[in-house]
C-alpha positions, -999 to 999 in steps of 0.1 A, spaced: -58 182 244 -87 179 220 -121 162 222 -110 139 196 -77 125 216 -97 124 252 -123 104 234 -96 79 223 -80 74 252 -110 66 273 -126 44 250 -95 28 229 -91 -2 233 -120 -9 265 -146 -10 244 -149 -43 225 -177 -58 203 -188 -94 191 -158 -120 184 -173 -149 177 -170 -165 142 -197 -150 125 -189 -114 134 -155 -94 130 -139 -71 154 -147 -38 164 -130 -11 184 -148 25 189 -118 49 186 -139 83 195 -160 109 179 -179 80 152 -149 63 141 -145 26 147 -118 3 133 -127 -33 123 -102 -64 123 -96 -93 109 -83 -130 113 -73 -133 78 -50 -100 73 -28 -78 95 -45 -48 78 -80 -30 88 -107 -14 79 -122 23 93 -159 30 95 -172 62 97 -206 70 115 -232 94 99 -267 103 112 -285 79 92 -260 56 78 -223 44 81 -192 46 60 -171 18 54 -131 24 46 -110 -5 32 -118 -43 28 -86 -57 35 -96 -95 39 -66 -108 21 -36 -91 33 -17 -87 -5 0 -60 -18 10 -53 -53 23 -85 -54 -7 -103 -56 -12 -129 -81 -49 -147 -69 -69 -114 -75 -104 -129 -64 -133 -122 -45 -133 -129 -10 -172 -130 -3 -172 -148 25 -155 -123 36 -177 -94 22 -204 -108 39 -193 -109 73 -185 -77 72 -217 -70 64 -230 -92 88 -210 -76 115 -222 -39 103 -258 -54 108 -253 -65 144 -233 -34 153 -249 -7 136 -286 -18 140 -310 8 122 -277 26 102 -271 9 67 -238 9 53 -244 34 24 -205 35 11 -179 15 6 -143 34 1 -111 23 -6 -77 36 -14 -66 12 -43 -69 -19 -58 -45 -42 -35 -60 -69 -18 -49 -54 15 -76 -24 1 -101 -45 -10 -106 -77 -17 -141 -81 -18 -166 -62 -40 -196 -86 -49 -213 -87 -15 -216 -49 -14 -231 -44 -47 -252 -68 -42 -266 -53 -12 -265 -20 -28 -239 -3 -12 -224 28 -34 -189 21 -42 -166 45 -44 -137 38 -67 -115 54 -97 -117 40 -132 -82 32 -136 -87 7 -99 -119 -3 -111 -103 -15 -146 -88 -44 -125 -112 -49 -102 -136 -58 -125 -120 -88 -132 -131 -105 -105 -165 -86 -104 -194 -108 -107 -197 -98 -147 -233 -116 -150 -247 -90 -128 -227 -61 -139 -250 -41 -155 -277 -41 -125 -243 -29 -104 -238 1 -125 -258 24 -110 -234 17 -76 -204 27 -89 -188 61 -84 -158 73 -101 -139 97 -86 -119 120 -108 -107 149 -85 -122 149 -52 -161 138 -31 -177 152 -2 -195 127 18 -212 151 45 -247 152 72 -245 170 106 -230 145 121 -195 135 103 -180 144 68 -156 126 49 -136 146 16 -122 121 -8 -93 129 -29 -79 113 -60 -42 116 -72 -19 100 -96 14 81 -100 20 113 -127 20 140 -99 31 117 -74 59 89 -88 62 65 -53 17 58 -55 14 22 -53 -7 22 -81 -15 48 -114 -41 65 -92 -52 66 -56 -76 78 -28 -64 93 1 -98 105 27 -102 135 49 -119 135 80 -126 175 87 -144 170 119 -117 147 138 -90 161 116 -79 129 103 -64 115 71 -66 79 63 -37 77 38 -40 40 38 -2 22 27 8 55 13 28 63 49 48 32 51 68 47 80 107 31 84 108 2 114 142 -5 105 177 4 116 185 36 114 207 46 82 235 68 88 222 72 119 190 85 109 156 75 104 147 66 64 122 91 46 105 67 21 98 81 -14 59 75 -2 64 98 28 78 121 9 43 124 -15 18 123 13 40 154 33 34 166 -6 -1 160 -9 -9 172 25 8 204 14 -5 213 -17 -38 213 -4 -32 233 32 -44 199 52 -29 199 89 -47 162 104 -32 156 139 -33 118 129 -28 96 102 -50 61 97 -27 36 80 -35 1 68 -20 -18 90 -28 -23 127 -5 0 151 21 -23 176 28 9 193 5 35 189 -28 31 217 -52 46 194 -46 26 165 -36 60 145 -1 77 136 4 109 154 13 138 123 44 145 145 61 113 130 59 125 95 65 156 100 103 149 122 111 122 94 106 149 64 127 171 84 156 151 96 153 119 78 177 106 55 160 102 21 162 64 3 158 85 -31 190 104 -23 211 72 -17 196 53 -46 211 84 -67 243 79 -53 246 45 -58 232 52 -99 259 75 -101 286 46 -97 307 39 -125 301 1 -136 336 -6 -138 347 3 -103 314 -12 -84 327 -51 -105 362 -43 -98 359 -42 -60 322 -56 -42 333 -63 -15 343 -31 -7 311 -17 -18 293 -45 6 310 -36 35 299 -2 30 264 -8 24 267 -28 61 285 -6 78 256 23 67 233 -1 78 216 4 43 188 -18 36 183 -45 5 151 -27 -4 173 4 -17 193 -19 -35 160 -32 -52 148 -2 -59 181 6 -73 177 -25 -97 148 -12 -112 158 22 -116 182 11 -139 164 -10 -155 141 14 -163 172 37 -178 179 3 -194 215 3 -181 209 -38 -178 249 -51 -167 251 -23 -135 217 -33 -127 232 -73 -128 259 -56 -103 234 -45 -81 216 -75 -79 242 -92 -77 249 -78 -43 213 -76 -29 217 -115 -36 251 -120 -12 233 -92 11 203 -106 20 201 -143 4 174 -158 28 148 -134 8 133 -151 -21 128 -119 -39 168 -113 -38 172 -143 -63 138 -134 -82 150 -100 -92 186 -114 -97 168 -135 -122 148 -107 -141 179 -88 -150 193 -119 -161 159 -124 -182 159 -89 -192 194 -96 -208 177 -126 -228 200 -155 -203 170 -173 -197 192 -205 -184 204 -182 -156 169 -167 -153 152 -201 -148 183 -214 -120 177 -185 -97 139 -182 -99 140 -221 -89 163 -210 -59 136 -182 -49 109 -207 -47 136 -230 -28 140 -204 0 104 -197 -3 81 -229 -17 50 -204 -13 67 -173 -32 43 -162 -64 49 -128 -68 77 -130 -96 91 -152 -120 89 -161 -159 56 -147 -163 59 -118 -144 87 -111 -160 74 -113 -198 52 -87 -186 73 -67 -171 100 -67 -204 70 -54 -226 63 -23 -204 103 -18 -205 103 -15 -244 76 7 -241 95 32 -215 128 23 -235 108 35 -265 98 70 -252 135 72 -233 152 67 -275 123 95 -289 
């Protein structure tokens, strides 16, 4: 057992630090890492201790996704964190603030940290729309702050080291974004990957466990560049995991024996149009029986969207709708096919009946959808070239 894991276990989750309301939560995982939490968001943040100075990882205090519509800064926010790295961390400044990607769940604060001049390390294509809610006044006394990465940074003193790399949705197709940060951690061999392992909590399919398309990039990545962490930091906050962390094992059994979503969204693209109309139900039943979930048959959507085959991707919707009606986003992307075919009657009816499941659902709808049809012409474009 390694220095690293014995640390952890002693000290995970004993050792506790302020909780009052000015202050967040933090936990001391072993070997100067620490995980902070917060009341506003399921996700958390990782700070890394130096000699002199710490490392901050993530700002997740919204808890958003790609979804996000009320891209803001959170200040308040920002500045109890900063706060709660004063009280905690009395004599280390935070030096740099890191983070994977633009989502909220990534960071959702920026102002406080330039402000106090904290370097922030970032990749033009994130910062492009994080800047829009940047304090723009002030921008150009922030400049000096910012660091683009464009292939990898080493942040490194005797005491810890941290190697940032950047990649893109060109190399890597299932990035939640165009480009993205994952960050090495040589001395605890440790990768914080952020959302990019969004591990399967489902039910199995086919009686095996689902390899995401995102699993499948970071067991890519990790490859490519010879990196063997025993654990991986995710986003989120760990229901079953002591240490906060997912052990490498996880990844590694899924990539071997896992069933891939890719694989059955291939076999479902491959249906002939005609025979998936003729007979649904049959096609339903199957989908049950597999235990296949309605995310593939999103995904499947889109994909053929994408190869502008617009009626097969109305069949599909059609059954992620009777599948899984209680989700609002079953009716909103039942009503962007329906856009993207130009019935805007239909379109209107169902995204009405995603905001009557769901009163507080904002991330679809007309607007989204405009947007969304203008990038298609554009890949419809390059597909007819």
């Amino acid at each position: 057992m390694n220095k690293f894991l014995i640390v952890s276990l002693l000290f995970f989750p004993v050792l506790m630090y302020s909780q009052s309301a000015d202050f967040n939560k933090i936990t001391e995982s072993g070997n100067g890492i620490y995980f902070m939490y917060y009341d506003s968001s399921n996700s958390k943040s990782t700070i890394v201790e130096f000699e002199d100075f710490i490392v901050l990882i993530e700002a997740p205090v919204k808890d958003q996704g790609g979804n996000a519509t009320d891209l803001k800064d959170h200040s308040s926010g920002g500045e109890k964190i900063l706060r709660t790295l004063k009280d905690q961390f009395p004599g280390k400044p935070l030096k740099y603030f890191l983070h994977s990607h633009w989502h909220p769940h990534s960071i959702s604060t920026i102002n406080p940290f330039l402000k106090a001049g904290v370097k922030v390390v970032t990749t033009e294509l994130n910062y492009s729309v994080i800047k829009k809610f940047t304090d723009t006044s002030g921008i150009k006394n922030y400049k000096e702050n910012l660091i683009f990465i464009t292939d990898s940074l080493k942040i490194k003193d005797d005491k810890n080291q941290i190697i940032a790399y950047r990649f893109t949705k060109k190399d890597f197709p299932n990035v939640p974004t165009e480009d993205y940060l994952f960050f090495y951690l040589p001395e605890q061999n440790l990768m914080h990957c952020a959302c990019m392992y969004n591990k399967w909590e489902g039910d199995p399919v086919d009686g095996k466990e689902m390899l995401t398309g995102r699993e499948e990039d970071l067991y890519k990545f990790l490859s490519m560049k010879g990196i063997k962490p025993e654990f991986l930091i995710r986003l989120s906050k760990e229901k079953k995991e002591v240490n906060d962390m997912q052990p490498i094992s996880g990844l590694e059994n899924v990539v071997s024996n896992g069933i891939k979503g890719s694989d059955i969204m291939k076999e479902f693209m491959a249906i002939e149009l005609r025979s998936l109309d003729e007979n649904p139900d049959a096609f339903l039943q199957d989908i049950i029986k597999r235990k296949i979930p309605s995310s593939i048959i999103n995904s499947t959507v889109y994909s053929l969207l994408r190869k502008k085959e617009l009626h097969k991707a109305l069949s599909f919707a059609r059954l992620q709708a009777l599948l899984n009606p209680s989700d609002p986003n079953s009716w909103d992307t039942y009503g962007e096919v329906y856009y993207f075919l130009g019935e805007t009657e239909l379109a209107q009816y169902y995204e009405k009946q995603s905001k009557r499941v769901d009163p507080e659902y904002t991330s679809g709808g007309m607007e989204v959808w405009k947007k969304d049809l203008e990038n298609h012409f554009k890949i419809w474009e390059e597909i007819t070239k």
